[in-house]
Residue, then its C-alpha position, 0 to 999 in steps of 0.5 A: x414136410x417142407x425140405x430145409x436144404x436147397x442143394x446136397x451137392x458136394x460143389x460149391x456155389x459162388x457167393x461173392x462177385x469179387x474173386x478174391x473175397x470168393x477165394x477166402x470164403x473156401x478152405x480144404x478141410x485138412x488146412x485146419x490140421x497143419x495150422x493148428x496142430x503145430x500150435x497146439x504142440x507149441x503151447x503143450x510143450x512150452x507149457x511143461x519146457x518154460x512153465x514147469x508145469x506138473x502133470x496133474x496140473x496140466x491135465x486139469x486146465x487140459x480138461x477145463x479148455x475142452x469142457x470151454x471149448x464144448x461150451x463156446x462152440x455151442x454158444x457160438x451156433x447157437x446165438x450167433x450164426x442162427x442168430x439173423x439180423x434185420x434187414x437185408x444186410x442182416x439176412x445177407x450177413x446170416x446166409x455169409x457166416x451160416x446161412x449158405x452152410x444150411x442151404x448147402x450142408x454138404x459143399x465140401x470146401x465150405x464145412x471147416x472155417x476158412x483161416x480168414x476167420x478162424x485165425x483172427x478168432x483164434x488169436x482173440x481168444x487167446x488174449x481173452x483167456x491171458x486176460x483171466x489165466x496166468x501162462x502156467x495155466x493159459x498154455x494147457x488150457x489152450x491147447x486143449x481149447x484149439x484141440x476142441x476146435x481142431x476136432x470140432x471142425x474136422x469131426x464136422x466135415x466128417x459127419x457130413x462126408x463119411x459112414x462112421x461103424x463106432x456107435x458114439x460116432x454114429x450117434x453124433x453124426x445122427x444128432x447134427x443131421x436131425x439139426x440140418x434136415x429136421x429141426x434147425x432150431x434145436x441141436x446145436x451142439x455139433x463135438x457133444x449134445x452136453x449143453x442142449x441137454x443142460x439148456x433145454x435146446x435138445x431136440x423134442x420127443x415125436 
């Protein structure tokens, strides 16, 4: 079996010439946790301080953001960074947003979204979402929907650098690895395998 992976090393290789594009390119996996942790209680609580929002009605929107979250997450891997355009540039795209991750799955400062993009996604979103949700419903649901994301990319660093004894854990993990070392094409719920199961993208039975 041909390996899908060029190096497991925890360093991380150079991708840009320029510095400081190199720079951005690279993040301390717990700089996710003071960027967006401070927003998700900001949102929660203007969302009962402000809005008045009820208990039940937060818990509601709360669970939606996270079921949306689970399903951009997994639309997102699947249809945009295993997504490669033609040509070099195309390819050379592919390798910047995802491609380096599969060639170098356990290179640590390149396993959580450095802020250069997961900000300015984060800020289109939610003017998506306020486009749709009034700010009663917006702000629990978006909470929800950064905690997805918060757990999403933490949970991710984690299954690539730590034993987990939790059964569920160590299930999760199992299932994004067979995606990196056996079958990238399929698997690419990272946080759940919900939608791989409903789109028929989980993996085949050997």
């Amino acid at each position: 079996m041909a390996k899908k992976y060029v190096s497991n090393s925890t360093e991380s290789i150079r991708m840009f010439k320029n510095g400081f594009f190199e720079s951005l390119s690279k993040v301390h996996f717990s700089v996710p946790i003071f960027l967006f942790l401070p927003v998700i209680v900001y949102f929660s609580y203007q969302a009962f301080a402000q809005m008045k929002v009820s208990i039940p009605q937060y818990l509601i929107f709360f669970t939606i953001g996270l079921l949306v979250w689970t399903f951009t997450e997994y639309v997102m891997h699947r249809f945009v960074f295993h997504t490669v355009p033609k040509g070099k540039i195309g390819e050379r795209l592919h390798f910047v947003f995802h491609g380096v991750h599969h060639d170098y799955p356990n290179d640590a400062k390149r396993l959580v979204m450095p802020p250069s993009v997961s900000i300015p996604l984060a800020t289109l979103f939610y003017f998506l979402f306020s486009l749709i949700l009034e700010k009663a419903n917006l702000y629990p649901f978006f909470s929800a929907f950064l905690l997805g994301y918060l757990v999403y990319d933490i949970g991710h660093y984690s299954i690539h650098h730590f034993n987990f004894r939790n059964k569920i854990f160590r299930k999760i993990k199992k299932h994004h690895l067979k995606h990196h070392y056996d079958d990238p094409e399929h698997g690419f719920g990272v946080s759940s395998p919900l939608w791989d199961n409903i789109f028929q993208s989980k993996f085949k039975k050997k």
